[in-house]
C-alpha positions in Angstrom: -36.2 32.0 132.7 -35.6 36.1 133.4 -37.0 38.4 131.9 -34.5 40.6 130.2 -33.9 44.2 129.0 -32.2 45.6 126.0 -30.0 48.5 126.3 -26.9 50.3 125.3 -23.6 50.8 127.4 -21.0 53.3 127.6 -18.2 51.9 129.1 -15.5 54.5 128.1 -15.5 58.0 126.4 -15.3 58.7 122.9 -16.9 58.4 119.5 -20.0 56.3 118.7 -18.1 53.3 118.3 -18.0 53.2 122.3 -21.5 52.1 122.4 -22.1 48.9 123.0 -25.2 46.9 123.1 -25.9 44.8 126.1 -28.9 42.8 128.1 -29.7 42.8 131.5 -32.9 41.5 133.9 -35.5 43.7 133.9 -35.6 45.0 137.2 -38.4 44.9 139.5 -39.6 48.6 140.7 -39.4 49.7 144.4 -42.3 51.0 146.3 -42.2 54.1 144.3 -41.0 53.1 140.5 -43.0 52.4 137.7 -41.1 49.5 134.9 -41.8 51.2 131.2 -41.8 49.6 128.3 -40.2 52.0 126.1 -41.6 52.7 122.4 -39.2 55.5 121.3 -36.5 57.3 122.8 -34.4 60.5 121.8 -31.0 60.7 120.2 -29.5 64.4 121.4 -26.9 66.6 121.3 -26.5 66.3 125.1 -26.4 62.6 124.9 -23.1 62.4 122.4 -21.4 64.9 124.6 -21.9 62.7 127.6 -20.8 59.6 125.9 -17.5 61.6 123.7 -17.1 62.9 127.6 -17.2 66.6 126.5 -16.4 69.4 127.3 -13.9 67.8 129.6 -14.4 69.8 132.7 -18.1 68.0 132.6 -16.3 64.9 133.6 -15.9 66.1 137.4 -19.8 65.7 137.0 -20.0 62.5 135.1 -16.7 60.5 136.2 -13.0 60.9 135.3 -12.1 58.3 133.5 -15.8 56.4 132.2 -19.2 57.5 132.9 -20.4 56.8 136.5 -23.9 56.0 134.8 -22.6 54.3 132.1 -26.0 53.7 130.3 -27.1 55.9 127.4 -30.2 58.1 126.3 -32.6 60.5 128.7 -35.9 61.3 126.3 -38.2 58.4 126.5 -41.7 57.5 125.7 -43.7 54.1 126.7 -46.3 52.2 128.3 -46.4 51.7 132.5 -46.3 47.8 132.6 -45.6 47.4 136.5 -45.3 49.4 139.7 -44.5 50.0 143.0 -47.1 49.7 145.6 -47.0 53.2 146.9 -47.3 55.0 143.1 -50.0 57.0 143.3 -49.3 58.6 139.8 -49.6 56.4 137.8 -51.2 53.3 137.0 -50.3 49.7 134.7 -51.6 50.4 131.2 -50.9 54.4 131.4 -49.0 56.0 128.3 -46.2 58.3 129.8 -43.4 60.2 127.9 -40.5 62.0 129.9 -37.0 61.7 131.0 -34.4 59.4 132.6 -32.2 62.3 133.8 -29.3 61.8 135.6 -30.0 57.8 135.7 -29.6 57.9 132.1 -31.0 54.6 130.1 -33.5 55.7 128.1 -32.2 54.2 124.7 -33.3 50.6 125.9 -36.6 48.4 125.6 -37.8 49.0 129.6 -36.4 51.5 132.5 -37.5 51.3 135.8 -37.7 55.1 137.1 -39.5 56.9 139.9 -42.8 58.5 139.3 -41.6 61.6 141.3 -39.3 62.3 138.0 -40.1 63.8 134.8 -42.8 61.8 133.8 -46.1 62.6 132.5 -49.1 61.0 131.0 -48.4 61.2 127.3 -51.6 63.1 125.6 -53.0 61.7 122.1 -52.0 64.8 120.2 -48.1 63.4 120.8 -46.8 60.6 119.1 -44.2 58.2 120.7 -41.8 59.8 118.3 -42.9 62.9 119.1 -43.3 62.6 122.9 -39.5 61.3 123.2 -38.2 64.6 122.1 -40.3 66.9 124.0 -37.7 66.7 126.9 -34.3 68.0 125.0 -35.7 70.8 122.5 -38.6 72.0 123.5 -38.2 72.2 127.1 -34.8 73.0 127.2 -36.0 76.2 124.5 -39.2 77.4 126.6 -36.6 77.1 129.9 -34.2 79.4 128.2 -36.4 82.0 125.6 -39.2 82.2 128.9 -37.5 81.8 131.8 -33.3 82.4 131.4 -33.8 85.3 128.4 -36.9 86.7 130.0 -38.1 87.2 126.1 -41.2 89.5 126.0 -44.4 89.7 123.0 -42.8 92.2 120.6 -39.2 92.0 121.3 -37.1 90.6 118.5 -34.6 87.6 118.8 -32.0 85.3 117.2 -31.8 81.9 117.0 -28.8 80.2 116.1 -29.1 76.9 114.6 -33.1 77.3 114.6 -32.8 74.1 112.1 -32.0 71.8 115.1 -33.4 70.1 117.8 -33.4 73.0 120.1 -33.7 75.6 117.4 -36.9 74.3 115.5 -38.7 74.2 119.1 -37.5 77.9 119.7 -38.6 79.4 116.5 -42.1 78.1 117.6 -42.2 78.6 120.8 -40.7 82.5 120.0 -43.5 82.9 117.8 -46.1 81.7 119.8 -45.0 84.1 122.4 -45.5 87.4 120.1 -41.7 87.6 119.6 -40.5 88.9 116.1 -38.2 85.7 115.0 -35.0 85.7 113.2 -33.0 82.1 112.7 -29.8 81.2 110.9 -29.6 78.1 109.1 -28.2 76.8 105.7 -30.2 77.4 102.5 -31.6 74.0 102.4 -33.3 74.2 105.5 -34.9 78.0 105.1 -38.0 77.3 103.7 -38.5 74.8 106.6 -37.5 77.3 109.4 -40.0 79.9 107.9 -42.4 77.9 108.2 -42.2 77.0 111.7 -42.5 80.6 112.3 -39.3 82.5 111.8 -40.3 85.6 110.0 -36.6 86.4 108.9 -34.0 83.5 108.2 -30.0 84.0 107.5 -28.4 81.7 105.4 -25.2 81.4 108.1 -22.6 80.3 104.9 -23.3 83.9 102.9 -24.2 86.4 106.0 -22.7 87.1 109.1 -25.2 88.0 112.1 -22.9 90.1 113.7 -21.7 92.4 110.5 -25.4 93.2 110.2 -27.2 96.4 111.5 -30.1 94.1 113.2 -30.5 94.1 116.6 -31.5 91.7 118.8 -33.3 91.9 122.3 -32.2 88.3 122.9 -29.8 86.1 120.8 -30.3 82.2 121.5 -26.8 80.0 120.2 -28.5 76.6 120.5 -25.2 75.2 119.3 -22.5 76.6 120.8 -21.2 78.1 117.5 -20.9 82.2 118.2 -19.7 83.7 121.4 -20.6 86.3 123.8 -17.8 88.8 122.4 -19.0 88.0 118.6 -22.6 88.9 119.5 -22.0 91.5 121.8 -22.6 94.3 119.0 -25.9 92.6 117.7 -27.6 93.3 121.5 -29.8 95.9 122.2 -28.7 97.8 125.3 -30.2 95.8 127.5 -30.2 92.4 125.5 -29.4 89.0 126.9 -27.2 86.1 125.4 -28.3 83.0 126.4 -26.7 79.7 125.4 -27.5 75.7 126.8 -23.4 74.4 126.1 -21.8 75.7 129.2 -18.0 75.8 128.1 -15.3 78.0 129.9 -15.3 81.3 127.7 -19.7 81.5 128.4 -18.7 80.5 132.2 -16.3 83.3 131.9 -18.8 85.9 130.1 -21.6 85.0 132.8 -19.2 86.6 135.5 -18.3 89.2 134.0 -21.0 90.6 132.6 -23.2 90.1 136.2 -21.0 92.7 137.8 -20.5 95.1 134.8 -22.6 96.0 131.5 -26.2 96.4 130.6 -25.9 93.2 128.2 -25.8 90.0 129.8 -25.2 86.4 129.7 -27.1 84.1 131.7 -27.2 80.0 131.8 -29.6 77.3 133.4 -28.4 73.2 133.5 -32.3 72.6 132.2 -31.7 68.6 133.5 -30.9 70.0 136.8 -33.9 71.6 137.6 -36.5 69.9 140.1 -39.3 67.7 138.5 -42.2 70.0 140.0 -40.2 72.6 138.1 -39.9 70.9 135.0 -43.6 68.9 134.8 -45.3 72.3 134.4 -43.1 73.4 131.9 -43.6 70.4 130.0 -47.8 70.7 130.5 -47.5 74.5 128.7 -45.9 72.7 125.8 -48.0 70.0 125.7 -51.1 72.8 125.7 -49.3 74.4 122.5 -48.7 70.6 120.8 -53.0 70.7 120.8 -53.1 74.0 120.1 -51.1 73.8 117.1 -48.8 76.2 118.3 -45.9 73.4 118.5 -44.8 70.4 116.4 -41.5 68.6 116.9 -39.5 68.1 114.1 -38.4 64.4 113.1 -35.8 64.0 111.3 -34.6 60.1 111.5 -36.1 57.4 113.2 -34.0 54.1 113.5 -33.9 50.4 115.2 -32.8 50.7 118.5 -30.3 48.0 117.1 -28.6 51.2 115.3 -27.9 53.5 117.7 -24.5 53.8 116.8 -25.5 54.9 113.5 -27.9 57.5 114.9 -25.4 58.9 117.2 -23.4 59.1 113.5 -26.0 61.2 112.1 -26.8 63.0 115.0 -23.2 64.2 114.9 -23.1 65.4 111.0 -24.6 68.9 112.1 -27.1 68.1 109.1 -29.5 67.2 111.0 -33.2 68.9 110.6 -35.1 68.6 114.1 -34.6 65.3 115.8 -33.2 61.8 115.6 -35.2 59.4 117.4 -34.7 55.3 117.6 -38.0 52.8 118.4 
């Protein structure tokens, strides 16, 4: 009898409800490819907009009408349980945490993927939980405080949403890098942002970032939710606004600001970067997880059988850190 897989399809766009639970034989890995047996995989931001098909221009990328990979979840973390003959990365029995990428199929019980990707032995200091998130918030948050914003020891930033996924990784990863860290959340989740770091927080239902006198070497909108124009006047001279959902009016802002004025906005597609980009990027946070500098934040963790309802949750906006499913 085959051996067979679980794993969830997307076979059109829209809401959760799309999602829909199938099994297939669990492939064989080519000469390269390592077969995981997954133990917990990430429910993110990135991965409802790719199944809801937004923002719509994104569908040149992903396919007109359904989604040319039609499988769903990137952030995984599992055990090496067969491989190629020409791996030399990795062997049966090895731990690894990482991401699908662009093959998608991470929210399943096994993925076949090769070991030239993002993939990584998975060190003891990381739990499965914890190792499946490490590839949305954290590295997408060093990538843009380190590498996109440039942010310095001593310079002061904003986080927006710094109670998400992305958000709760930046506040530590802005601390551990000297910076003086301001977040915006609701009230509920202040006393957890402060304690991740943040050594300001505003309560984004009673203040307004941008009618305040603060200013800001970088401002980081992990969401999405300001805009260049609204956060223009809460720059230094030379600050940069940096923000991870590429929509039109950013796209727009980017090229504007490139050929005129000493504020600027700047974008990287984190996913798209090349794997010996990303790995070492991924070992510096995995250094601060055992240094105690870094600690994902959990919020959920459901049966892969309920993905649908973890895509619901992840989709409230009241999340705090991550939603995971095992």
């Amino acid at each position: 009898m085959t051996a067979t897989l679980s794993a969830w399809s997307i076979n059109h766009y829209g809401n959760p409800e799309v999602l829909n639970p199938v099994t297939r034989p669990i492939p064989t890995p080519g000469p390269t490819e390592i077969l995981i047996r997954i133990r917990a995989s990430a429910v993110t931001r990135a991965d409802g907009m790719m199944r809801a098909g937004q923002p719509r221009f994104a569908r040149l990328f992903l396919g007109l009408r359904r989604p040319r990979q039609n499988l769903s979840g990137t952030g995984l973390s599992g055990e090496v349980i067969a491989m190629g003959d020409h791996v030399s990365r990795f062997a049966v029995g090895d731990v690894v945490f990482g991401e699908a990428g662009l093959k998608f199929g991470a929210n399943a019980s096994h993925i076949c993927l090769d070991e030239s990707g993002v993939l990584m032995k998975k060190p003891a200091a990381l739990s499965h939980e914890d190792a499946a998130v490490m590839c949305d918030g954290p590295l997408t948050s060093l990538n843009f405080l380190r590498e996109v914003a440039e942010l310095r020891a001593g310079q002061k930033v904003l986080i927006l949403g710094a109670s998400g996924s992305l958000g709760s990784a930046a506040v530590q990863i802005a601390a551990a890098m000297g910076a003086e860290v301001t977040g915006t959340c609701s009230a509920r989740n202040a006393n957890m942002v402060t304690s991740l770091g943040a050594d300001r927080v505003i309560d984004y239902s009673r203040e307004d970032f941008s009618r305040q006198a603060e200013r800001y070497d970088v401002i980081y909108d992990t969401l999405g939710v300001s805009s260049f124009a609204e956060a223009k006047g809460s720059l230094t001279r030379s600050g940069r606004y940096v923000c991870p959902v590429l929509g039109l009016g950013l796209l727009g802002a980017m090229v504007r600001t490139r050929v005129a004025g000493s504020r600027k906005v700047r974008f990287s597609a984190t996913g798209m970067l090349k794997p010996d980009v990303l790995r070492p990027m991924l070992g510096t946070l995995t250094r601060m997880v055992e240094d105690g500098t870094l600690a994902p934040v959990i919020d959920r963790v459901y049966p892969l059988g309920d993905l649908i309802e973890a895509h619901r949750h992840m989709e409230t906006g009241h999340k705090r850190g991550n939603v995971v499913v095992v």
